[in-house]
TORROLO-741626 format. One record per residue (C-alpha): z negated, x, y; residue in one letter. Coordinates in nm, 2 decimals, m for minus. Example, Ala and Ser with C-alpha at 12.3 -4.5 7.8 and 13.67 -1.06 7.14 Angstrom:
BEGIN
+--------+--------+--------+-----+
!     up !   east !  north ! res !
+--------+--------+--------+-----+
!  m0.78 !   1.23 !  m0.45 !   A !
!  m0.71 !   1.37 !  m0.11 !   S !
+--------+--------+--------+-----+
This chain:
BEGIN
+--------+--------+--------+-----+
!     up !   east !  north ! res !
+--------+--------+--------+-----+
!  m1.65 !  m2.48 ! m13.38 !   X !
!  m1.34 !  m2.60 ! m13.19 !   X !
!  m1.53 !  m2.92 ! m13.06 !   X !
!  m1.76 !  m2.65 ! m12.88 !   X !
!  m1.55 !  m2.49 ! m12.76 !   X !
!  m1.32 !  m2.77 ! m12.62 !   X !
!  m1.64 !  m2.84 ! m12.48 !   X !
!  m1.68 !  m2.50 ! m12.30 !   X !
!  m1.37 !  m2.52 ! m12.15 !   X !
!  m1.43 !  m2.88 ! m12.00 !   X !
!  m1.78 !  m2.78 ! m11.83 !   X !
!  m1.60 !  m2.47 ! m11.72 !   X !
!  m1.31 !  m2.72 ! m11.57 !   X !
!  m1.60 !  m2.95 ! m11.44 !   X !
!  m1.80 !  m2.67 ! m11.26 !   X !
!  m1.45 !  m2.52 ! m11.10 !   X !
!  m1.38 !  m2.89 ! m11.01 !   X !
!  m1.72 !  m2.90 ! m10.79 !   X !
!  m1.67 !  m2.56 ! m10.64 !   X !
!  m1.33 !  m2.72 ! m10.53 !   X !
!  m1.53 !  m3.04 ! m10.36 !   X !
!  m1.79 !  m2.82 ! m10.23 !   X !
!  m1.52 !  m2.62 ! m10.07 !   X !
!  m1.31 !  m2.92 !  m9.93 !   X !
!  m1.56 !  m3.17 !  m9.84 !   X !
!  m1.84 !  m2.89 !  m9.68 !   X !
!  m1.60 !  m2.65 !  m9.52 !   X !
!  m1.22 !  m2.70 !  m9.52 !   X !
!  m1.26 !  m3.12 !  m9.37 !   X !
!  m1.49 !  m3.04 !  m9.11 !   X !
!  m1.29 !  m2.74 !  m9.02 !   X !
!  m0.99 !  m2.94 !  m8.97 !   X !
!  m1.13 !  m3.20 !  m8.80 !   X !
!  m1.27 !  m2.98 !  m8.54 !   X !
!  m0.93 !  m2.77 !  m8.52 !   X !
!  m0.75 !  m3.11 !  m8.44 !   X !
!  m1.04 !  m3.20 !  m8.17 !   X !
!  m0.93 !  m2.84 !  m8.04 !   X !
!  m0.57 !  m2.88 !  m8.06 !   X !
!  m0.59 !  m3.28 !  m7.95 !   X !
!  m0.86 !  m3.36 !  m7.77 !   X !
!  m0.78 !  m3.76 !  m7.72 !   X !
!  m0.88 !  m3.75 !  m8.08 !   X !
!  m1.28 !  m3.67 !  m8.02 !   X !
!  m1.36 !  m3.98 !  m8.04 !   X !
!  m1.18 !  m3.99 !  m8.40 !   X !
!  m1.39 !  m3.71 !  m8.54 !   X !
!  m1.74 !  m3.84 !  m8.63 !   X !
!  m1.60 !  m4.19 !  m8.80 !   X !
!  m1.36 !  m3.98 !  m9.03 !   X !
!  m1.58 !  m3.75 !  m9.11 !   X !
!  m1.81 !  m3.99 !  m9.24 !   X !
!  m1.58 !  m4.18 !  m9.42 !   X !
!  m1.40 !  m3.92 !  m9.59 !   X !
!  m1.76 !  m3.76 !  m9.67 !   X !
!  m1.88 !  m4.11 !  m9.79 !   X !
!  m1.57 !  m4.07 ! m10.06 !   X !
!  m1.72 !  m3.73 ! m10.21 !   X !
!  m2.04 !  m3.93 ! m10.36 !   X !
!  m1.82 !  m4.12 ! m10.64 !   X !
!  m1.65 !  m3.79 ! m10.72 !   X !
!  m1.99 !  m3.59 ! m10.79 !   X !
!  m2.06 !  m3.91 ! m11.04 !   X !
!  m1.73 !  m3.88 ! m11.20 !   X !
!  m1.84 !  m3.51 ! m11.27 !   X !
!  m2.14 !  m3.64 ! m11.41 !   X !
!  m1.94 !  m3.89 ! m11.63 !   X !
!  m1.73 !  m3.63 ! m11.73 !   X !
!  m2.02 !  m3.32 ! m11.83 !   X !
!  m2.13 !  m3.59 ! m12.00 !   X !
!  m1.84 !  m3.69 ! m12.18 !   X !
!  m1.79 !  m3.28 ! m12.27 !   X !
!  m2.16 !  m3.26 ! m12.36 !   X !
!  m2.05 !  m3.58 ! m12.63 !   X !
!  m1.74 !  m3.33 ! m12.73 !   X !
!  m1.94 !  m3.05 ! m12.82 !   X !
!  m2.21 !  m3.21 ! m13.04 !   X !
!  m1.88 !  m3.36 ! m13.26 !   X !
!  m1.93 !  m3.72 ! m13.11 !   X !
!  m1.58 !  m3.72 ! m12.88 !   X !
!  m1.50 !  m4.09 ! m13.03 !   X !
!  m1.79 !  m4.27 ! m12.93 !   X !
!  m1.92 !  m4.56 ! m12.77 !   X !
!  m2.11 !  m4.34 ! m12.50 !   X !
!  m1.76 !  m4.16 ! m12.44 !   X !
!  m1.56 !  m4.42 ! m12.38 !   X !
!  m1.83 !  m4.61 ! m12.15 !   X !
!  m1.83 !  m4.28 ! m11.96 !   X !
!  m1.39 !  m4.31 ! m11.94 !   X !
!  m1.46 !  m4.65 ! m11.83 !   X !
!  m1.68 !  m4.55 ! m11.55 !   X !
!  m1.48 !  m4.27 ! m11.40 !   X !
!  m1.17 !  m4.53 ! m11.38 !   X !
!  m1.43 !  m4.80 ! m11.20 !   X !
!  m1.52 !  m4.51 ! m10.95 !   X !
!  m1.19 !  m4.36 ! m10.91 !   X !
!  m1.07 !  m4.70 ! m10.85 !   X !
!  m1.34 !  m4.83 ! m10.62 !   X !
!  m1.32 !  m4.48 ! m10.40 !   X !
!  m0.95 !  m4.52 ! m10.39 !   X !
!  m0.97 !  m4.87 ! m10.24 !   X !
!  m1.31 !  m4.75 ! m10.00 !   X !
!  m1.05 !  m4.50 !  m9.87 !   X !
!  m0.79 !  m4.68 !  m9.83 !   X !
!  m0.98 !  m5.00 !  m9.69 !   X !
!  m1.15 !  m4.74 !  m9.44 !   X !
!  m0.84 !  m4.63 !  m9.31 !   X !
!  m0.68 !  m4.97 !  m9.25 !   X !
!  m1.03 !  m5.04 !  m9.04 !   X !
!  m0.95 !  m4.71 !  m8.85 !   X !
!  m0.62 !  m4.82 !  m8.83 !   X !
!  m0.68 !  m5.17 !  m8.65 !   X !
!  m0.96 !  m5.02 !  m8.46 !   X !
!  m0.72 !  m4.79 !  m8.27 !   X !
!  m0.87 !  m4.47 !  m8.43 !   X !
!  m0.61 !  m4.40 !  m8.65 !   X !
!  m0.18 !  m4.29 !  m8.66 !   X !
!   0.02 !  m4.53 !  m8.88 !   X !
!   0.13 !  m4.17 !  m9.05 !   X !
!  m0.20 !  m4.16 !  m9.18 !   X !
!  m0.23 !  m4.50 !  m9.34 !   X !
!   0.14 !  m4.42 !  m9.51 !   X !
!  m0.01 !  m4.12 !  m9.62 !   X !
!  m0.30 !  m4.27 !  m9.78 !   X !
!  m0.05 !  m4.49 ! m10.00 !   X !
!   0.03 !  m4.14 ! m10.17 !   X !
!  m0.38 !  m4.13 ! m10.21 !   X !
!  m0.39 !  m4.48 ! m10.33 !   X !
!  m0.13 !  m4.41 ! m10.59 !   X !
!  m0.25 !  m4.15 ! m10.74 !   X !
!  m0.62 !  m4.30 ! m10.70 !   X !
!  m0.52 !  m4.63 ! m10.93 !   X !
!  m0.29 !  m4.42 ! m11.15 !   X !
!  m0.59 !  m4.22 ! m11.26 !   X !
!  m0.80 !  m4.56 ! m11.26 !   X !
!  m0.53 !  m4.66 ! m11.52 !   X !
!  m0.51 !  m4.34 ! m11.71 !   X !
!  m0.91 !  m4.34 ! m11.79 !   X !
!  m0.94 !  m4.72 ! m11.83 !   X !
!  m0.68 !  m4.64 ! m12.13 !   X !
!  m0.87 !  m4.32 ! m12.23 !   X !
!  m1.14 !  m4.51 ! m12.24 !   X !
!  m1.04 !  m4.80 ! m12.46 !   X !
!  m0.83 !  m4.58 ! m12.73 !   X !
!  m1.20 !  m4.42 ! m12.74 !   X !
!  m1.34 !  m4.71 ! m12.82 !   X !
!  m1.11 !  m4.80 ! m13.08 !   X !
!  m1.15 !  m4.50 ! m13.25 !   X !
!  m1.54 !  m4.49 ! m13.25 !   X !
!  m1.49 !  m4.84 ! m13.45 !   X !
!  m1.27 !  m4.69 ! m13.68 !   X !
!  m1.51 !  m4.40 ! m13.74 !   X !
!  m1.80 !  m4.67 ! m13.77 !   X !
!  m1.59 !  m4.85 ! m14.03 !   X !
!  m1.52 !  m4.52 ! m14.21 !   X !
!  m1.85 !  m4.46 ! m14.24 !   X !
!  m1.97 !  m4.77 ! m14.38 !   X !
!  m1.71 !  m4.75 ! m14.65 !   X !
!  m1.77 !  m4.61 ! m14.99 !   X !
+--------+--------+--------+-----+
């Protein structure tokens, strides 16, 4: 009963999650980018590149939401240490990784391409951190998961 319930909770988490992307990559960014064009003109030119690139970015985070209902899914039906679960951790650090370096590779192309502030690419570092430290934290996730649906294979097997 608690495994279904722990699942609950994490489609409920993944489903606020996507109302928070829908939010940020279909209203807040493209709000901001146009308030900027506003504000700073000069920057026009800026807003369609950006606005692709930081909209390309949202596609690996819709597929780590699908990694993750999946992973929840694998919770409720009492199979959180499995082989499936920690292919799924695996995954989500592969995408968080790759989008982090997408991002940050982007903006350094901006940058040398004169449509970008230096601020922005020190910014990003913060982005970058945070992308590979997440990368790290599932890629261990991931293999403790692993570990632990061999151990419960072994237990199985045993008289």
């Amino acid at each position: 009963m608690y495994q279904k319930n722990l699942s609950y909770w994490l489609k409920a988490v993944i489903i606020g999650v996507l109302v928070c992307l829908l939010g940020l990559y279909g209203f807040f960014i493209p709000m901001l980018g146009k308030r900027l064009t506003v504000l700073y003109p000069e920057y026009l030119s800026y807003y369609f590149p950006w606005l692709v690139l930081i909209s390309l970015t949202a596609i690996p985070c819709l597929v780590i939401l699908g990694f993750g209902w999946k992973i929840a899914r694998n919770i409720g039906i009492g199979q959180a240490f499995s082989h499936s679960s920690a292919l799924g951790c695996r995954a989500i650090a592969y995408l968080c990784f790759g989008d982090t370096l997408f991002f940050f590779a982007g903006n350094l192309l901006f940058l040398l391409l004169n449509k970008s502030h230096p601020a922005v690419l020190i910014a990003s570092f913060l982005l970058l951190f945070v992308g590979v430290s997440l990368a790290v934290v599932f890629i261990t996730i991931g293999r403790l998961v692993d570990e632990a649906a061999l151990i419960q294979e072994e237990n199985r097997m045993t008289i």
